[in-house]
C-alpha positions in Angstrom: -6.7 24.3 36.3 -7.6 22.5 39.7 -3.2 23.1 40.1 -3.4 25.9 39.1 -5.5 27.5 41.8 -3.8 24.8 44.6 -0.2 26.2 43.7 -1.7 29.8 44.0 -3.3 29.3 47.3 0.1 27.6 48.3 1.8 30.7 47.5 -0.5 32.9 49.0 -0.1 30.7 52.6 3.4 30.7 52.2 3.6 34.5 51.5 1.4 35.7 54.2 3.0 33.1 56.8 7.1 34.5 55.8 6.0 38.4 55.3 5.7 41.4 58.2 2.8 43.0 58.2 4.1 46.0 56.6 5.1 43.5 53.4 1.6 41.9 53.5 0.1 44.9 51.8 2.7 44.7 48.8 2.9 41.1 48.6 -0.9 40.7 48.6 -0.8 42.5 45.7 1.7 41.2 43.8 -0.1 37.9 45.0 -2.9 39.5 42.9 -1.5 40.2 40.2 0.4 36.6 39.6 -3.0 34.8 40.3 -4.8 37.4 37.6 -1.5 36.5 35.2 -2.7 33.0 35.7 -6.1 33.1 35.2 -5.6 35.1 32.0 -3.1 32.8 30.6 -5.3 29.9 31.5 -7.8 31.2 29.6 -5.9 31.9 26.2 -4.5 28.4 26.5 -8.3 26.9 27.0 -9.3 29.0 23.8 -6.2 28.3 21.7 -7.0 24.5 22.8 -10.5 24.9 21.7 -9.5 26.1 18.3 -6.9 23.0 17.6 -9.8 20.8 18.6 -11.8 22.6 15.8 -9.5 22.5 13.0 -8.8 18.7 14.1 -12.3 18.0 13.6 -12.7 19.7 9.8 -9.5 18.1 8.7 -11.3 14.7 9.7 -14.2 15.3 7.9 -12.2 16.4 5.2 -10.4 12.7 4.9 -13.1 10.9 5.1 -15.3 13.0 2.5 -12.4 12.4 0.7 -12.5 8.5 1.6 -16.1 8.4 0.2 -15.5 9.9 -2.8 -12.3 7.2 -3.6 -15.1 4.6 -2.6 -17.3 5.4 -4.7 -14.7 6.2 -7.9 -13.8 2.5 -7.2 -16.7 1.3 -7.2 -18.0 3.4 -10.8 -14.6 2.1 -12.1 -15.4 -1.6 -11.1 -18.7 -1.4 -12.7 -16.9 0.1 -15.8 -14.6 -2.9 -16.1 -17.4 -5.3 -15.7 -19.5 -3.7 -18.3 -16.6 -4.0 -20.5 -15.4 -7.9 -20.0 -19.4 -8.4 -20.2 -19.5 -6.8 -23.7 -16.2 -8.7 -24.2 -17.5 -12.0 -23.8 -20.7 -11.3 -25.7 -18.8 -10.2 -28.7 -16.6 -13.2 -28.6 -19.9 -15.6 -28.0 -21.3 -14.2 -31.1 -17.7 -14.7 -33.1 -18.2 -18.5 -32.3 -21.6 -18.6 -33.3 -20.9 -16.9 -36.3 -18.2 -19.1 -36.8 -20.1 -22.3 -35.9 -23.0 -21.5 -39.0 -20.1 -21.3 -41.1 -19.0 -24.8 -40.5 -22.9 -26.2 -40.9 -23.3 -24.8 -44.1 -19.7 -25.8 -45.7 -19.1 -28.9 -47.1 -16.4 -31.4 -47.3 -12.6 -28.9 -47.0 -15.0 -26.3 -46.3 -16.2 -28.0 -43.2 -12.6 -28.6 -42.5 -12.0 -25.1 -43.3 -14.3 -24.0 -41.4 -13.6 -25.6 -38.2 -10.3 -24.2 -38.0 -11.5 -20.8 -38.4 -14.3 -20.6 -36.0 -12.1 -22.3 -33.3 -9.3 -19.4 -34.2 -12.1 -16.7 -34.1 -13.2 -18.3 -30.6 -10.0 -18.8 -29.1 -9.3 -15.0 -30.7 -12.5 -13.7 -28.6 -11.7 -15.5 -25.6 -8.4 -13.7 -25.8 -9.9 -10.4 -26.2 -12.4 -11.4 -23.4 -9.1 -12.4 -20.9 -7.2 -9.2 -22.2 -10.8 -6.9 -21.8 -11.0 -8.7 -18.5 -7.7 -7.7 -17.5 -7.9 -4.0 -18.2 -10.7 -3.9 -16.4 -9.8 -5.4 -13.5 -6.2 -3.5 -13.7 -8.4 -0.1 -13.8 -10.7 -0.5 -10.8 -7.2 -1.3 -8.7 -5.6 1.9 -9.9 -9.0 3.7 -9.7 -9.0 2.2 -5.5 -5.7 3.2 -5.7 -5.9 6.4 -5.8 
C-alpha cells in the first residue's frame, strides 16, 4: 500500500513537472482518477485477502477436529484390544487350572493322561492369548491408521 501511494505521488510530480498549464487541468484529473482506480483495487484485493485468511483458518480447524477425533478412535480401539487379550489370557489361565485339577485327581495313565492334556489345553490358550493379542494390536494400528 505504502508503494502504492509513493508510485502515485511519483506520477503526479512527474505529470505536473512535463505538462503546460493548459494540460495540468486534464492530467490532474486523469491523475485522479488512476489514484481512485488504485485505491479501489487496493481495497478489493485487502478484502479478497481477508476472506482467504478466513477460509484458511476453518479448513485448519477442520483438520485438527478431525485429528482429535482419529486420536481418540485410536485410543477406544487400543483399549478394545486390551480388553480383549486381557479376557484372552484369563480364559486360557482358567483352561490350565481346569486342566491342572484334572491331573490331581487322576491316577496312574490318568495322571499321565492328564498331563498331556492340560499342557495341550495351556499351550492351546496361550495360542489363542498370542492370536487375541495380535488382532488386537493389528486393530488399534488400522484404527490410528485411519
Amino acid at each position: 500500500m505504502k508503494k502504492l501511494l509513493l508510485s502515485a505521488a511519483l506520477l503526479l510530480a512527474l505529470s505536473a513537472t512535463f505538462t503546460s498549464c493548459r494540460e495540468v487541468k486534464e492530467g490532474a484529473d486523469s491523475v485522479g482518477d488512476a489514484v481512485e482506480n488504485a485505491a479501489e483495487s487496493t481495497g478489493d484485493a485487502l478484502e479478497n485477502a481477508g476472506e482467504a485468511v478466513g477460509d484458511a483458518a476453518d479448513a485448519a480447524g477442520d483438520v485438527a477436529s478431525d485429528a482429535v477425533d482419529a486420536a481418540g478412535n485410536a485410543v477406544d480401539a487400543t483399549g478394545d484390544a486390551l480388553e480383549n487379550a486381557g479376557e484372552a489370557v484369563g480364559d486360557a489361565a482358567s483352561d490350565a487350572v481346569d486342566a491342572a485339577g484334572n491331573a490331581v485327581d487322576a491316577t496312574g495313565a490318568a495322571i499321565k493322561d492328564g498331563a498331556k492334556d492340560a499342557a495341550n489345553k495351556v499351550e492351546d490358550g496361550a495360542k489363542k492369548a498370542v492370536d487375541a493379542t495380535k488382532d488386537g494390536v493389528k486393530n488399534a494400528a488400522d484404527a490410528l491408521k485411519k
